[in-house]
C-alpha positions as CSV (number, residue, x, y, z in Angstrom):
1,X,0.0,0.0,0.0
2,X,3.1,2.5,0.9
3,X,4.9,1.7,-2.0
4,X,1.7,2.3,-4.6
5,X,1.1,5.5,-2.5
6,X,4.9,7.0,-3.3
7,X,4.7,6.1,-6.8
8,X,1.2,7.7,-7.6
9,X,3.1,10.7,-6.2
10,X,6.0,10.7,-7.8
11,X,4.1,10.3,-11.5
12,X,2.3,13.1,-10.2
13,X,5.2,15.7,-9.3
14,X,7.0,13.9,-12.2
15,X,3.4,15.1,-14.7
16,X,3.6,18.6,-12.6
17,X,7.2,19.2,-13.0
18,X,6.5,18.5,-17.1
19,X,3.7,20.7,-17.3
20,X,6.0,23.6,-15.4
21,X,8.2,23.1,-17.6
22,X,6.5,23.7,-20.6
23,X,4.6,26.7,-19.5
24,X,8.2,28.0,-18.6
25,X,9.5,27.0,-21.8
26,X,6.5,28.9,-23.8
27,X,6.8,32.3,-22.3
28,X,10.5,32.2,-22.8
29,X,10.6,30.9,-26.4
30,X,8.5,33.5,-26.7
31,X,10.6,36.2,-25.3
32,X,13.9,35.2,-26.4
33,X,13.4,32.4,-29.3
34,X,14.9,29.0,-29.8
35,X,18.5,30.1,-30.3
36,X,18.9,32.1,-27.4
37,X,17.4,29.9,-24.9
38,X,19.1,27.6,-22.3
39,X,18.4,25.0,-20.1
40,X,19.3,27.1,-17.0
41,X,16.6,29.9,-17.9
42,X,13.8,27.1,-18.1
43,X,14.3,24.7,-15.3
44,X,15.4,27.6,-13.0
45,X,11.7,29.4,-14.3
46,X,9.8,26.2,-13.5
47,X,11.7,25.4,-10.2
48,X,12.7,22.1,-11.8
49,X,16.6,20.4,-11.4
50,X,18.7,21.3,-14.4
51,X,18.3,17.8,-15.9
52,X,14.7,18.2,-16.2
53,X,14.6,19.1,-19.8
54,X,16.2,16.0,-20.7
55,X,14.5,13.9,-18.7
56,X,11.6,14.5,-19.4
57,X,11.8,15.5,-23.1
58,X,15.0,14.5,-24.2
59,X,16.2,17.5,-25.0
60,X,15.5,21.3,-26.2
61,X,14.7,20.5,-29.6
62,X,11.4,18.6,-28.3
63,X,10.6,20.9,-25.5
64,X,10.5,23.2,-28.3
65,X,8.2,21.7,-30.3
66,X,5.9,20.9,-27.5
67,X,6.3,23.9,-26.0
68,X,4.6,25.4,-28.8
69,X,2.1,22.7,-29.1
70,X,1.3,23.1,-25.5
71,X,0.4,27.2,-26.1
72,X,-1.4,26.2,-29.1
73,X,-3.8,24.2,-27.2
74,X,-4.6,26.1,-24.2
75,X,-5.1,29.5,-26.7
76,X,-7.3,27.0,-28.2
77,X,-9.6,26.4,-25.3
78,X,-9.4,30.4,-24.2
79,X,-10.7,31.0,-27.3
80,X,-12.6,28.1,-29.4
81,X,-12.3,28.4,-33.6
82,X,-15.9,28.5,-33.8
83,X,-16.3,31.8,-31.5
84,X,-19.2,30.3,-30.1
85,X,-21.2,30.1,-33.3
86,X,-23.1,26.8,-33.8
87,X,-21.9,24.6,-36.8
88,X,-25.3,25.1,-38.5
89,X,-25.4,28.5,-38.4
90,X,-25.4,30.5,-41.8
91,X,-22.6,30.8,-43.0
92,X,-22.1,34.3,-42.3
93,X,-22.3,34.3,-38.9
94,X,-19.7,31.0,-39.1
95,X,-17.5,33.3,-40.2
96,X,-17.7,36.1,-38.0
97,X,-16.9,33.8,-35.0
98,X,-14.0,32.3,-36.9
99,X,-12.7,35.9,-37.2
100,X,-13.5,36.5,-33.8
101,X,-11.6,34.0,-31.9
102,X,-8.5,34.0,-34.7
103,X,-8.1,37.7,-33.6
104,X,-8.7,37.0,-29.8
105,X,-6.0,35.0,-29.7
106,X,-3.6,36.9,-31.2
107,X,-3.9,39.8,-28.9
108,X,-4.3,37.9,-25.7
109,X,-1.2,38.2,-24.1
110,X,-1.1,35.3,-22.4
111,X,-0.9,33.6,-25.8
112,X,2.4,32.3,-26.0
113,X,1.9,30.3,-29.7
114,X,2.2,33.6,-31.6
115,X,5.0,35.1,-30.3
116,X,7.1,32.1,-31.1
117,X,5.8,31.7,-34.5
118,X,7.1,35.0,-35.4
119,X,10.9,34.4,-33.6
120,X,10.8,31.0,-35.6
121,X,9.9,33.2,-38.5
122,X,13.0,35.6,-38.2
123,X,15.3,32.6,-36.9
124,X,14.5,29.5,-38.2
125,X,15.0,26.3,-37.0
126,X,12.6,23.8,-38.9
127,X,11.8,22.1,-35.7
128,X,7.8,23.4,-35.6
129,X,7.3,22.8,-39.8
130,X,5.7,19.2,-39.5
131,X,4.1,19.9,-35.9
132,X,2.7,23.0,-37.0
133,X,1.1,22.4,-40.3
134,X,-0.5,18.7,-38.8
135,X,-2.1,21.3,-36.2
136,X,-2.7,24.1,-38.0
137,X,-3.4,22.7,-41.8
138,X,-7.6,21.2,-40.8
139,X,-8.1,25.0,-39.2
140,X,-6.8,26.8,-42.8
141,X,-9.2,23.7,-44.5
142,X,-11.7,24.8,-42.6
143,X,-12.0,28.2,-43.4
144,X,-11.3,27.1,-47.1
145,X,-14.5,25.0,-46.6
146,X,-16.5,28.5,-45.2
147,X,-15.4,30.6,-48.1
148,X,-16.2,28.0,-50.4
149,X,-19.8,28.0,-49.9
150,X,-20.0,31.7,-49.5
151,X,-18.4,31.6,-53.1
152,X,-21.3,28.8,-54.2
153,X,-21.8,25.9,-55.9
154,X,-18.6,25.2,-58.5
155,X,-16.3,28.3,-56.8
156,X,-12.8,28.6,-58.7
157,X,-10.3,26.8,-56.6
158,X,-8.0,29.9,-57.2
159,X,-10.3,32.5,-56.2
160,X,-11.3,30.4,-52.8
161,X,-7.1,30.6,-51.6
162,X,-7.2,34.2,-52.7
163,X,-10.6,35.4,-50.6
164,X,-8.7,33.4,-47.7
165,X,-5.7,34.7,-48.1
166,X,-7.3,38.4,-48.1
167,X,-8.8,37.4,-45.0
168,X,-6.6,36.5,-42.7
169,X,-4.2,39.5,-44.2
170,X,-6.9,41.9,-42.6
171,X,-7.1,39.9,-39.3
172,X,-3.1,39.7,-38.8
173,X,-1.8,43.2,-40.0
174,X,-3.4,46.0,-37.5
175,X,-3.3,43.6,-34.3
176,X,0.0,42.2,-35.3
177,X,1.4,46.0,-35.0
178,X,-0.4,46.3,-31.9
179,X,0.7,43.3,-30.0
180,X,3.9,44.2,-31.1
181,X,4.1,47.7,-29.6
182,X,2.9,46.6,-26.2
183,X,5.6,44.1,-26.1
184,X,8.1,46.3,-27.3
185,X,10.4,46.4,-23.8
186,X,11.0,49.8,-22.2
187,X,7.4,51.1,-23.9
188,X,4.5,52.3,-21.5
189,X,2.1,52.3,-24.9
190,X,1.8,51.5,-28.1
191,X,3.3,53.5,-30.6
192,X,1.0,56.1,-32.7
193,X,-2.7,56.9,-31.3
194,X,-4.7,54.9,-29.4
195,X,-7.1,52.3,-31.4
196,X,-10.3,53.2,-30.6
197,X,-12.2,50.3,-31.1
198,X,-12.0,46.9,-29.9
199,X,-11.3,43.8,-31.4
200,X,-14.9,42.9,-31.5
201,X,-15.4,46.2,-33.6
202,X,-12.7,45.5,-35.8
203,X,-14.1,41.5,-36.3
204,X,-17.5,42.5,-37.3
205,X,-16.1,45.2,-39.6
206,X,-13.9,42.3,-41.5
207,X,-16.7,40.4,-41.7
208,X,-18.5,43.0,-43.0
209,X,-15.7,43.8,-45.5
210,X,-14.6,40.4,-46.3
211,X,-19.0,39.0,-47.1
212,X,-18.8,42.1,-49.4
213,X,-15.5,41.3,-51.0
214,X,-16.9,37.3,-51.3
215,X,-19.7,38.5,-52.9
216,X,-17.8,41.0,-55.8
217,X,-15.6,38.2,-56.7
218,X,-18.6,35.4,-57.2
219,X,-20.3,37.7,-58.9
220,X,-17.6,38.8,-61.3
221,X,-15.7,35.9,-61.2
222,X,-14.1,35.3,-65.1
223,X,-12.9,31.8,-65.7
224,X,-9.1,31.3,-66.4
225,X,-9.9,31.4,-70.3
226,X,-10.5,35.2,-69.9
227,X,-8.2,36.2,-67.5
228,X,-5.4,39.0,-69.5
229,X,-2.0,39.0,-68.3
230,X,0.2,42.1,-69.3
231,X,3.1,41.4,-71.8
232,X,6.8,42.0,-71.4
233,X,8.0,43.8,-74.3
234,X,11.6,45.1,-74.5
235,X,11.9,45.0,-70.5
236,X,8.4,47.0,-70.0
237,X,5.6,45.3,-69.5
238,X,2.7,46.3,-72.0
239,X,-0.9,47.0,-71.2
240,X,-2.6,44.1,-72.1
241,X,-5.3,43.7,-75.1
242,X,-8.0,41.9,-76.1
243,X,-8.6,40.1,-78.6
């Protein structure tokens, strides 16, 4: 009875320890990126021995990975993809939520996934690519899917990536520059005038804009057959003509 009593405690300081660990890991990826974190810096934020990391993940390289993985999920129950719309909602209002919660978790600051996205983006190491697109690759499906039936029945495959892609541009670029201001260290505010909206605001309004933009593209859509591309001629590029 002793013995079974001591080892259901030490899997459970052994599961606590791991899940200190990662939390630690996640806000400092997040500060400093891969290259410039240690061991030291972790284990001494999660109160764990130095050997920790290995131990329990085998190295930084994982702990990396799952580090990330670990931020991803809990933004993910914060804030749900759906935004608390129903699945058979019209599509519309699907969309709205999606836009809602995508933004919400990129300016919640206790979002850790985002911040290491963009140092992997400036220093890469490879180590999220396979991790990341297994996780992230249903969710970008899944908005394909939502502006494919606001497109309707038969929607060009290219003009589906490019309403998506027009999409998320408008959710990332104002609360990218945002988030990035208040983290900037040293800086009591963000730099330029205050926004003065909210991020519910700003959601409804790229909703707004992006139905409108859905619906100017499906009903001028022009199949590839008469699409015009301009011609290079003598290294200047020609206005095109029709024939």
């Amino acid at each position: 009875m002793g013995k079974d009593i001591r080892m259901r405690k030490q899997r459970k300081d052994a599961q606590e320890t791991r899940q200190r660990l990662l939390a630690a890991a996640a806000e400092i990826f997040a500060e400093r990126g891969f290259w410039e974190t240690t061991h030291a810096e972790i284990c001494r934020k999660a109160e764990a021995n130095i050997a920790a990391v290995n131990y329990h993940f085998g190295g930084k390289e994982n702990l990396y990975v799952q580090a990330w993985k670990h931020a991803f999920d809990r933004s993910l129950q914060t804030h749900p993809a759906d935004g608390g719309v129903a699945s058979d909602a019209p599509v519309s209002e699907r969309l709205r939520g999606w836009i809602l919660a995508f933004m919400q978790r990129i300016v919640d600051p206790d979002n850790y996934e985002v911040e290491i996205m963009h140092k992997e983006m400036a220093n890469p190491t490879g180590l999220l690519n396979e991790t990341m697109h297994r996780v992230l690759e249903p969710m970008r499906q899944h908005t394909l899917s939502i502006v494919r039936e606001l497109l309707g029945h038969g929607a060009d495959e290219r003009q589906v990536h490019f309403c998506e892609m027009s999409i998320m541009g408008q959710c990332f670029g104002p609360l990218l520059h945002l988030r990035r201001a208040r983290k900037t260290p040293g800086m009591a505010h963000p730099v330029g005038p205050p926004v003065p909206f909210a991020v519910e605001d700003l959601a409804y309004h790229i909703t707004r804009f992006s139905l409108a933009g859905v619906r100017g593209v499906r009903d001028t859509a022009e199949t590839p057959s008469k699409s015009v591309k301009p011609r290079r001629q003598g290294g200047r590029v020609s206005k095109p003509r029709r024939s």
